[in-house]
Structures are given as C-alpha cells and as structure tokens.
C-alpha positions in Angstrom: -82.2 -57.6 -67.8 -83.4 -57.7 -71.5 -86.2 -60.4 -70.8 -87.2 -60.4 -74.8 -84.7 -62.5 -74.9 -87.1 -64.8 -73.7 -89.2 -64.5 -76.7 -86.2 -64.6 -78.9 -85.3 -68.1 -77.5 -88.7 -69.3 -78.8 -88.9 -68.1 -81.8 -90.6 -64.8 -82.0 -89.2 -62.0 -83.6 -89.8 -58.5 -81.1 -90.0 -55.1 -82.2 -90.5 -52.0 -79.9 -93.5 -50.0 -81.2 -94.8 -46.6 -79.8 -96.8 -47.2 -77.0 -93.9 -48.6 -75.2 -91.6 -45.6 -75.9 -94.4 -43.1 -74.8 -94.6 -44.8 -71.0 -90.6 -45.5 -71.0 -90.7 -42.1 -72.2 -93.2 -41.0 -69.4 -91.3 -43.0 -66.8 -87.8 -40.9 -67.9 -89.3 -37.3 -67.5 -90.6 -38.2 -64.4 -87.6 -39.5 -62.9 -88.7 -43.1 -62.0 -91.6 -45.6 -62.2 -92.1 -44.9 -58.0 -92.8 -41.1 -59.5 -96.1 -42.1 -61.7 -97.9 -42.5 -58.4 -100.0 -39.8 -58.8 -102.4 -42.1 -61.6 -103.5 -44.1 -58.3 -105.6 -41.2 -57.7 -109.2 -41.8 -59.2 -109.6 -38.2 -59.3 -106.4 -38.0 -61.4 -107.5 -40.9 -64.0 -110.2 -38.6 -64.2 -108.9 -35.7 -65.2 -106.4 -38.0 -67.5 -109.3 -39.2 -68.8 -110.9 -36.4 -70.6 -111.2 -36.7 -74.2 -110.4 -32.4 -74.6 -107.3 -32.8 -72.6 -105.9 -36.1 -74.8 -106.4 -34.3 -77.8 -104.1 -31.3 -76.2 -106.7 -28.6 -74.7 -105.5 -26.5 -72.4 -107.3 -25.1 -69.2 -107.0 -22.6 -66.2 -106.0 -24.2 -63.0 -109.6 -23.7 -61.8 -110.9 -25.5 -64.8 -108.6 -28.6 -64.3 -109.8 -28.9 -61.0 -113.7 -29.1 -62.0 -112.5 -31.8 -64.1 -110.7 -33.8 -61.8 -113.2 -33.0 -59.0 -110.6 -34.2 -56.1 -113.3 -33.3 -53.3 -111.2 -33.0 -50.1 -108.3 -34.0 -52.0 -107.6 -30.1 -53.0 -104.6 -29.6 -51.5 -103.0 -33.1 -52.7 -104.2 -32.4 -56.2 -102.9 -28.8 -56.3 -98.9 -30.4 -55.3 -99.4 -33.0 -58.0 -100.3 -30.0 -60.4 -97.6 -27.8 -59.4 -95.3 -31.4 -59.6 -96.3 -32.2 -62.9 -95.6 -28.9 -64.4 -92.4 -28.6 -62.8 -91.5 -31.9 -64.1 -93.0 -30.9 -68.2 -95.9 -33.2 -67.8 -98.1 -30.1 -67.8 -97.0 -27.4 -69.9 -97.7 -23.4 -68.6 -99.3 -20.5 -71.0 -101.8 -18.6 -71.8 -104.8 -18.9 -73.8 -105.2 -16.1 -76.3 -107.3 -15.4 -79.2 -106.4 -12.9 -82.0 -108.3 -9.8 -82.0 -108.0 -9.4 -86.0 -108.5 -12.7 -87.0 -110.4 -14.4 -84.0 -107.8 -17.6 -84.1 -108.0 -18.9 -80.3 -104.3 -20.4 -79.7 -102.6 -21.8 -76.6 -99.1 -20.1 -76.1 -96.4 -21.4 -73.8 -94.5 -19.0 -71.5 -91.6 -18.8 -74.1 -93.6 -17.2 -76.8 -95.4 -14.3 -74.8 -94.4 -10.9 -73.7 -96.1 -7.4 -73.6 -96.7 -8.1 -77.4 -97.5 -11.8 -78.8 -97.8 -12.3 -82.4 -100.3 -14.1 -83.9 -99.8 -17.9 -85.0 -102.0 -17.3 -87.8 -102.1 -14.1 -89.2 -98.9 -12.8 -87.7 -100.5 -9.4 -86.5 -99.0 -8.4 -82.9 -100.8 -7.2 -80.1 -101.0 -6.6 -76.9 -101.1 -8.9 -73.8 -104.5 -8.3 -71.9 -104.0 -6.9 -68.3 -105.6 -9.9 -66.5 -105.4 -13.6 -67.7 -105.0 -17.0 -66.1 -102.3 -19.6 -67.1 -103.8 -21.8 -68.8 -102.2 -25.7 -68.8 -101.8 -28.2 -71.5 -100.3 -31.7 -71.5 -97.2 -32.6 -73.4 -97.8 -33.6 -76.6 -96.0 -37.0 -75.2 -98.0 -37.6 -72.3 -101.0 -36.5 -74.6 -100.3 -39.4 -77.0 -99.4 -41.7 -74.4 -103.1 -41.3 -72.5 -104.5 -42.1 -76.3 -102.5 -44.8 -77.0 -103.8 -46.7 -73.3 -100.5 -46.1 -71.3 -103.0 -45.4 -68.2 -103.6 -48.7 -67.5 -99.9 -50.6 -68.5 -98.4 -47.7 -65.4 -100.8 -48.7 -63.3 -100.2 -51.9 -63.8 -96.8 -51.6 -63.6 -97.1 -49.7 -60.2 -99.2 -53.0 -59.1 -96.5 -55.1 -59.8 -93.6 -53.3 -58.2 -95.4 -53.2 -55.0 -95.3 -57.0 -55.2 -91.7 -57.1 -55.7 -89.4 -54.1 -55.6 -86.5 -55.9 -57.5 -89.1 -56.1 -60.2 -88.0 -56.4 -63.9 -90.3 -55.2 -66.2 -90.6 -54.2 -70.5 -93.3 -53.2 -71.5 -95.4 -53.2 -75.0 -93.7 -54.9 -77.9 -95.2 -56.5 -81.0 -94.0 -59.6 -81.2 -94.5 -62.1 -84.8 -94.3 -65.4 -85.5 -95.5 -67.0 -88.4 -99.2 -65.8 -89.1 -98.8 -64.9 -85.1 -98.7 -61.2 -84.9 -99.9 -59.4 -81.1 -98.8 -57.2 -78.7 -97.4 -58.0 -75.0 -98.1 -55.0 -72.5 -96.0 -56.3 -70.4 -93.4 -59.3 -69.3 -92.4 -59.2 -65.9 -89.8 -61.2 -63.5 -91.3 -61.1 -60.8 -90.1 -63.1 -57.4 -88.9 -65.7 -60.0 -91.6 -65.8 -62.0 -92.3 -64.8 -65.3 -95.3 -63.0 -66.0 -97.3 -62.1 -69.3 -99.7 -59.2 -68.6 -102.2 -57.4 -70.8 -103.7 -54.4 -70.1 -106.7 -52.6 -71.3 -107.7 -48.9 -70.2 -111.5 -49.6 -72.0 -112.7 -52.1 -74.0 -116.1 -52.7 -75.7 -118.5 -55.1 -74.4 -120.3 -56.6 -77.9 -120.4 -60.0 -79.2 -117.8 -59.1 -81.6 -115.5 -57.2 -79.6 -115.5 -59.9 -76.6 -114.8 -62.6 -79.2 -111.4 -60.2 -80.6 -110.5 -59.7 -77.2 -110.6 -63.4 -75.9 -108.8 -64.1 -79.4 -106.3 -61.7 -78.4 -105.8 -63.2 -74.6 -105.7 -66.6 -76.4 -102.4 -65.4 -78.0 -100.9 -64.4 -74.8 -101.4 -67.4 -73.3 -99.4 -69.6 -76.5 -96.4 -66.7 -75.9 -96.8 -67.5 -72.5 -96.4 -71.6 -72.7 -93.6 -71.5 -75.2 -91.6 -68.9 -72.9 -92.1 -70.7 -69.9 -94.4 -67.8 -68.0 -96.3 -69.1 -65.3 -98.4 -66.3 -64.2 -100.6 -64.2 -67.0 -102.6 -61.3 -66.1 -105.3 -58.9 -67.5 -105.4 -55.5 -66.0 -108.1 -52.9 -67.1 -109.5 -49.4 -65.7 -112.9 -50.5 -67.2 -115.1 -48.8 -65.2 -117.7 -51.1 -65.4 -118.6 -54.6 -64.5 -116.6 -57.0 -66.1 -118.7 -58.8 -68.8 -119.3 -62.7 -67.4 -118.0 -64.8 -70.4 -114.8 -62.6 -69.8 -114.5 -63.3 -66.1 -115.4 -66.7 -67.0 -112.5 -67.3 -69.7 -110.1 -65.1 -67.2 -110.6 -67.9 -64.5 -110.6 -71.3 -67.0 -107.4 -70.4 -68.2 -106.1 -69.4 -64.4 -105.5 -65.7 -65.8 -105.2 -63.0 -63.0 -107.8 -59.7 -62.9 -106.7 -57.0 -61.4 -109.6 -54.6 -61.7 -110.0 -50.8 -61.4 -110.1 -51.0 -58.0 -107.3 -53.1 -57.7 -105.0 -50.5 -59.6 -106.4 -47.2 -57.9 -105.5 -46.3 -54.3 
C-alpha cells in the first residue's frame, strides 16, 4: 500500500530522500523488519551508539564487547554478533598497519593472504603470525546510525507489535508551498492513520526546543489535511524529557513513546 498517496491527495508533493533508503535498505539485508530486533537491546544501542564505530572504526570482538557492555547478556550478544556478520551488517578483517609507512588500515577478508599490500604505499608484506579479526560496520548501516535510523526501527518495531498487518513508509520530505519537512513515518495502523516523528537525540536549548516544536507543528498541519488521527513522537533521548516538550506533546494529544518504551 503506497500510503503517500495520502499526501498526494492533499496537495503535497513527496520525495524519498536518504535516510529512508538507508533503514529500507537495512530492513532488506536483514531479511525483514521482525529481524532488526536485536536494537531493543540497550546494550546494543550502545554499542550502535559510539561515535568511532558510526564513523566506520573497526574493533576486535573483545573490544566490541567492552563497548556494548551486555553484562550477563554475553552469550545473547555474542549470537547477535556472529548474526550480524553473517548477515553483512558487520564486516570481518583485520587491522593492519604498514611497517614502511606506518598507515594503520582495516582490510576485509577478501584483500588478505600470507602477503597484503599496502593501501597507501603499495609495499607487500607479510601477515603477522597472531592477530584478531577485527569488525567494522557497513558503510550502510554506518551512515544509517548517522543519519538517526536508530530510533525510526525502533519505532517501527513499536508499531508492528501493535498491529502485525501494519503498513508502514518511512522518511520522505514532503513540500508544499513555503511548507518543506520531513515525515519519519506514516503508518496504517488498525485503521488508523498515524504521523510519527522520531528523534534518536535532540538538544535541549531555548532555541533548539522552539525548532523542534516548529517542526512537530508541521506534522500536525500534514496530519489534519490527510485525515491522521493519531501523531506520535518517538526519541532514544536518554534523558528527561524537557517539560515545555512534554507539555506541548500532551496539548496537542501527541503520543511519547520514550526510551524505555522502545527498548526491551
């Protein structure tokens, strides 16, 4: 079900932008939405969460772990690992660093044997005797995590336990006159419409608060002249949420589903 149609009707004009194809994307190499599970974990929003591992630093097994920090979770978190690299999330190699130039590079699987070749001055040599895999996201589950996919998955996850004929799209830009703003998502969901936006952080100033509210005031015009009847704001904000938010949230009879509400 193409529900941008919905917006069509009203007059907006809709255009996919990347954010959206990152968690369709996401969704795909894992096989299904049922299959992103694994982000319920707090100790795998975590590990997620690291600003090294967004920007595509890879680490030993051992060294993921630390970061993650799944307690008495170990053995759960070691089959999501193993999962995740079987499925590409994660992406196996070794972490080796020239020993004429110095350049420290991450090498996947394919481009190592007895002799590996430098990536920056080209010089071969040898593969030392002991050394631990060493694991690197995807460069599209990378982007995705810095784009705020976290939170619309999560979300997303939220909503299909509600109703498991959900229909869902998810993050579109959507224009109308001066009107320009993004919808996370728009959801049918047990006959209703829904009109969610989701934050993974936000910032808590005067400033930021007042682009924020102005941004859930948008929603909320999409959402009368397309004939939603539920709106939602989802965040992993890790913090309390600011009272003149919570206030405007519950004025304008606006959902909140909370960290807690989106973790397991």
């Amino acid at each position: 079900m193409n529900l941008h149609t919905n917006l069509q009707s009203a007059g907006y004009r809709v255009t996919p932008n990347a954010k959206g194809r990152y968690v369709n994307g996401l969704i795909r190499l894992m096989g299904d939405l049922s299959a992103m599970d694994f982000l319920r974990d707090d100790y795998m929003v975590r590990l997620l969460s690291n600003a090294q591992l967004r920007k595509g630093k890879a680490f030993t097994y051992k060294q993921l772990q630390q970061l993650a920090n799944p307690q008495d979770a170990i053995d759960r978190f070691q089959e999501q690992m193993q999962t995740l690299t079987a499925r590409g999330m994660f992406l196996r190699g070794y972490s080796l660093q020239c020993p004429v130039c110095d350049l420290a590079t991450w090498y996947g699987l394919s481009e190592v044997g007895e002799h590996v070749t430098c990536q920056g001055c080209r010089f071969d040599f040898q593969m030392p005797l002991t050394l631990p895999f060493a694991y690197r996201p995807n460069r599209l589950l990378a982007e995705a995590l810095k784009s705020g996919a976290m939170t619309i998955l999560l979300t997303a996850l939220w909503l299909y336990d509600q109703d498991n004929d959900l229909s869902w799209q998810t993050e579109s830009v959507v224009h109308q006159g001066d009107l320009t703003t993004n919808i996370d998502i728009l959801a049918l969901m047990n006959g209703d419409l829904w009109l969610v936006e989701c934050k993974d952080n936000f910032k808590t100033s005067d400033r930021a608060l007042d682009d924020l509210l102005e941004q859930l005031r948008a929603g909320l015009k999409i959402a009368d002249d397309i004939g939603a009847k539920q709106s939602l704001f989802a965040t992993l904000y890790a913090k309390t949420v600011p009272e003149r938010l919570t206030e405007f949230l519950a004025t304008n009879d606006i959902t909140l589903l909370a960290r807690t509400d989106l973790l397991r």
